[in-house]
C-alpha positions as CSV (number, residue, x, y, z in Angstrom):
1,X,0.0,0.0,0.0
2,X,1.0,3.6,-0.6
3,X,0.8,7.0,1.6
4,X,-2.1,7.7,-1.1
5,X,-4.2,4.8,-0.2
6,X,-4.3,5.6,3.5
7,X,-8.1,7.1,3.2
8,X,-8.9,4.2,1.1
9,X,-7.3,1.7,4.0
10,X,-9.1,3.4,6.7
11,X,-12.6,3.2,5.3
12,X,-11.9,-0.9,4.2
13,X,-11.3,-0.8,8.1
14,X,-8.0,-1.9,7.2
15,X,-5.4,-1.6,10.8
16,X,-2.9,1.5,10.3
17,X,-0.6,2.3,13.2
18,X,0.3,5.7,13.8
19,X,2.8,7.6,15.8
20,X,2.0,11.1,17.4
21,X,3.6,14.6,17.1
22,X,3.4,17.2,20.0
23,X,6.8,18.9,19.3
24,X,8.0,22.0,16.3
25,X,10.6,19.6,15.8
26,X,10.2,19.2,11.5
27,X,13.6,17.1,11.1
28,X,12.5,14.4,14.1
29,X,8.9,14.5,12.7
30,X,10.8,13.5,9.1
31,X,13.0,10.7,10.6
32,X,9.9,9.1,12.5
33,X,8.3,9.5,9.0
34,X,10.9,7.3,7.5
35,X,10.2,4.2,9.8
36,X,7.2,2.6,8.8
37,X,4.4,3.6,10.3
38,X,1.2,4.0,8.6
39,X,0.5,7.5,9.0
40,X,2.3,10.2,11.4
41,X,-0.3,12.5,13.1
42,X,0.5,15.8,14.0
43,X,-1.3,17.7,17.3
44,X,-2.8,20.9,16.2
45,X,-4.6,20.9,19.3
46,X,-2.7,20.6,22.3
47,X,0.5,20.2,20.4
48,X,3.5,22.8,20.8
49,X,3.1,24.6,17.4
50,X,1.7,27.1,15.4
51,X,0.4,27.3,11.4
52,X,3.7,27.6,9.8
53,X,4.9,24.5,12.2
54,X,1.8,22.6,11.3
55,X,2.6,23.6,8.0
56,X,6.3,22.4,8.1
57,X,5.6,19.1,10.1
58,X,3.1,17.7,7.0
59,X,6.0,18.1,4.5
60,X,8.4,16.9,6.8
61,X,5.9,13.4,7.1
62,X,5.9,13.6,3.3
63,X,10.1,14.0,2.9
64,X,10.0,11.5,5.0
65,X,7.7,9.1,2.3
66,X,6.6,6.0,4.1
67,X,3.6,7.8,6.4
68,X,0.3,9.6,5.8
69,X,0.4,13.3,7.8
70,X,-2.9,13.3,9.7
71,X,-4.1,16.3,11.7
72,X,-5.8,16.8,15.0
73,X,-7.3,20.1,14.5
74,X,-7.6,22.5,17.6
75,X,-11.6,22.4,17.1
76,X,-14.5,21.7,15.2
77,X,-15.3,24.1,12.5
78,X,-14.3,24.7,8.8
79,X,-11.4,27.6,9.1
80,X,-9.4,24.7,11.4
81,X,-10.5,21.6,9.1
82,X,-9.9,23.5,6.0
83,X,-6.5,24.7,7.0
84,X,-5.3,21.1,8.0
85,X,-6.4,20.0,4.2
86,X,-4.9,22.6,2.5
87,X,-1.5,22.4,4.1
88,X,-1.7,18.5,3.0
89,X,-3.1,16.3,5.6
90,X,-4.4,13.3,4.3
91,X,-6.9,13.0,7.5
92,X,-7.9,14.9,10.0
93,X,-9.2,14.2,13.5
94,X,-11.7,16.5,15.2
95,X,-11.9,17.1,18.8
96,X,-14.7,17.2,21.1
97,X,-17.9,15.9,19.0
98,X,-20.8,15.8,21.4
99,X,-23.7,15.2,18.8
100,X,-24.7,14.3,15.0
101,X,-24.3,17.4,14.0
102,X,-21.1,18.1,15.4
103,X,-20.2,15.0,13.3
104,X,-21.6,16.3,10.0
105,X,-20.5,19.9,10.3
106,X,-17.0,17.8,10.1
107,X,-18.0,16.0,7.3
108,X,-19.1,19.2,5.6
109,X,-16.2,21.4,6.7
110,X,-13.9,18.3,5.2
111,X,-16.2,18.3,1.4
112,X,-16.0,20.9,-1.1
113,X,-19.4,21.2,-2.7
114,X,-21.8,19.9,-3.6
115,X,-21.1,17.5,-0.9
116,X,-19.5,20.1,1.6
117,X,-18.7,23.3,2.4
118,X,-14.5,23.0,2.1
119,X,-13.2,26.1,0.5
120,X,-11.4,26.1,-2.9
121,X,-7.9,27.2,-2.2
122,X,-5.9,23.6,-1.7
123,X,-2.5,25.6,-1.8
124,X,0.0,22.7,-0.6
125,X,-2.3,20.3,-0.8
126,X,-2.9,19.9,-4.6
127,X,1.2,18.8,-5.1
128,X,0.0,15.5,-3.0
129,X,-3.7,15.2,-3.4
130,X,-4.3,17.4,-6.7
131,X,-6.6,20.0,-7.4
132,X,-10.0,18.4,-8.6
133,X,-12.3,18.0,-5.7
134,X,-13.8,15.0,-6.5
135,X,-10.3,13.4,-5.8
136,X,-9.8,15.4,-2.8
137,X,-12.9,14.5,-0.9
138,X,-12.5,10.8,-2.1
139,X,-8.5,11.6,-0.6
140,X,-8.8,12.2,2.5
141,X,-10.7,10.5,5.6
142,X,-12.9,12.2,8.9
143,X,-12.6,11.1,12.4
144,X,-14.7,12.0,14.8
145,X,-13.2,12.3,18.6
146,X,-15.4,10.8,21.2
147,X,-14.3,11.9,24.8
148,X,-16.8,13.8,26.2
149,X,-20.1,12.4,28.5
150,X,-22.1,13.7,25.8
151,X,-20.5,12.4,22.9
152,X,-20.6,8.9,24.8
153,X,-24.1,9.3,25.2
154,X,-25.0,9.9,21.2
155,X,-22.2,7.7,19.9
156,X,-24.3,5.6,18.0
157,X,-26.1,8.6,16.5
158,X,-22.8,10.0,15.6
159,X,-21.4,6.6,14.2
160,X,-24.7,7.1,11.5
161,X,-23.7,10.3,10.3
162,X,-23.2,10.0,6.2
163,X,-19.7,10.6,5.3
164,X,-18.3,9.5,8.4
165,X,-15.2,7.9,8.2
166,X,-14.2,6.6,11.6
167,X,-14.6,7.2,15.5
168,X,-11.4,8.2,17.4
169,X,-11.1,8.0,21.5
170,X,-9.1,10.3,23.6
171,X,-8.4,7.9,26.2
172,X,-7.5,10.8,28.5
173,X,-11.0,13.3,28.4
174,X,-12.8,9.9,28.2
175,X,-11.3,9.0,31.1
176,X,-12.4,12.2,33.2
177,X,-15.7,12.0,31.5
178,X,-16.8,8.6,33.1
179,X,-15.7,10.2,36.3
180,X,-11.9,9.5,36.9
181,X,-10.3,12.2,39.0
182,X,-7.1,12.2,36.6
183,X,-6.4,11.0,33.4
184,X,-4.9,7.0,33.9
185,X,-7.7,6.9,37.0
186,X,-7.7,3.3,37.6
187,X,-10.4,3.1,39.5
188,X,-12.4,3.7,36.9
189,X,-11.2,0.9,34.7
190,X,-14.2,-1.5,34.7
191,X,-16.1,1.9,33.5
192,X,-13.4,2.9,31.0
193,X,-13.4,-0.5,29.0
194,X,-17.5,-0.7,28.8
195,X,-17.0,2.9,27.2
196,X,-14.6,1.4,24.9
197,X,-16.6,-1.8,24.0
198,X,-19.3,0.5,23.0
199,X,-17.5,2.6,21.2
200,X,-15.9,0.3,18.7
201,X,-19.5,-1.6,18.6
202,X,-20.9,1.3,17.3
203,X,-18.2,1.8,14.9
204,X,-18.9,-1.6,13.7
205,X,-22.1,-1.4,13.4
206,X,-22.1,1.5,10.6
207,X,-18.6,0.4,9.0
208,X,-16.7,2.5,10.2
209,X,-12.9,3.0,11.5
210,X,-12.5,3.1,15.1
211,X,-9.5,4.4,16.4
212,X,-7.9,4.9,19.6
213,X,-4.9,6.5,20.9
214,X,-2.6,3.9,23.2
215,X,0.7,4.4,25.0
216,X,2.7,1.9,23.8
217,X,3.1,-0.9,21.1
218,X,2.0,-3.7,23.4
219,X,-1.2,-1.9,24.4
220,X,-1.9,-1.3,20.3
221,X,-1.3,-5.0,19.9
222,X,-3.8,-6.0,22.6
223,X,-6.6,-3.5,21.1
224,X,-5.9,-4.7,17.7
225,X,-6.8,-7.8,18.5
226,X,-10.0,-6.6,20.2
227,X,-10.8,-5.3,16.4
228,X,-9.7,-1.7,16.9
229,X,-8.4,-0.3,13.4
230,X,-6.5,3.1,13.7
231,X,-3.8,2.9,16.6
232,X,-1.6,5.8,17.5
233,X,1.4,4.7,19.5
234,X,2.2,7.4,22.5
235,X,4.2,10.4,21.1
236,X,7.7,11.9,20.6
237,X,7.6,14.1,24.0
238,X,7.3,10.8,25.9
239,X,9.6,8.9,24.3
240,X,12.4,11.5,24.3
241,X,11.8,11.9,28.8
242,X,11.7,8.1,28.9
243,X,14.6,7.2,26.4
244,X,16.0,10.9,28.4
245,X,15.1,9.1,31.7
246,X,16.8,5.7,31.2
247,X,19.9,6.7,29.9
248,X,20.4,8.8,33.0
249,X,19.8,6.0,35.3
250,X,22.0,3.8,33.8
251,X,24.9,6.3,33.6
252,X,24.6,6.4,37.1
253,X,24.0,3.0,37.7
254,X,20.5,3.0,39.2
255,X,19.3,0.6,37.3
């Protein structure tokens, strides 16, 4: 498969593993890009850059040629969505869907028209995707975040909404929602996992992608084999304090 299938892959509910991008770090962000996974995903959200290092992280994922760039926009709405798309993402992940129509305004911020209401002006993208809009909205895919007590409660809704591509969980705001007083609460565990199961029920229900975000490769195995498609593995601010961590311990022999 290549980087231009990924849309395709994700709605055959194909599994694609993903790594996670917090840092304005374009040369790291390339050199992760170069190992393999299926698609690199870059945090416009809560991540530690701006437009021009959104911008610079997509082509660094595409120097990098073995990864999709993916996009986790700051919020719902079609300046954000339409941004992400122009500067080349291939997907895009939107935050904090609560309803439906939270889920189709995605949709429709993701299509140009007559299916949408993306505006013409693919700058970037058009070198990757091209310019006809046909091809773009058949190019790139829609995930819906469900984190929030309220998008739990309408998640099947959600799941139904035309042009839907997949449901993806923020294991951490879920968390919270179902009442955990941090974000790995494990006393709310038993809770956490019925969420889950309903989640990815409902995504298989309407054929759709379900993705979830996971700290670490074992725990992506595990889910995988539970039928989850779209796994991101932690992210690069982790791994640099744990590889960070461990290299001081063992130059000081504490470990």
């Amino acid at each position: 498969m290549t980087v231009t299938d990924f849309a395709a892959r994700v709605r055959r509910r194909e599994t694609v593993v993903g790594y996670w991008i917090l840092l304005d770090a374009p040369p790291a962000t390339e050199r992760i890009a170069t190992l393999g996974y299926d698609y690199v995903a870059l945090d416009a959200q809560h991540g530690l850059f701006g437009y021009s290092g959104l911008l610079n992280g997509l082509t660094a994922i595409d120097a990098g040629g073995a990864s999709a760039g993916v996009v986790r926009v700051g919020q719902n709405g079609p300046a954000e969505i339409g941004r992400a798309l122009d500067a080349g993402a291939r997907a895009v992940i939107v935050p904090l869907v609560n309803t439906a129509q939270d889920a189709a305004d995605a949709v429709a911020a993701a299509r140009y028209p007559p299916h949408g209401i993306r505006s013409y002006g693919p700058m970037r993208s058009l070198l990757r995707i091209g310019p006809e809009p046909a091809r773009a909205n058949d190019s790139v895919a829609v995930l819906a975040m469900i984190e929030t007590p309220q998008g739990l409660q309408n998640v099947e809704e959600i799941a139904a909404t035309p042009g839907l591509d997949g449901l993806y969980v923020g294991p951490s705001d879920l968390t919270l929602s179902i009442g955990g007083t941090t974000s790995t609460d494990p006393a709310v565990a038993d809770e956490f996992e019925t969420a889950l199961t309903r989640i990815r029920t409902a995504c298989e229900a309407n054929g759709l992608a379900a993705g979830l975000h996971t700290g670490a490769g074992e725990v992506a195995a595990r889910r995988i084999a539970e039928g989850w498609t779209v796994l991101t593995v932690a992210c690069d601010l982790v791994h640099l304090e744990i590889a960070a961590r461990d290299h001081l311990a063992a130059a000081r022999g504490d470990r």
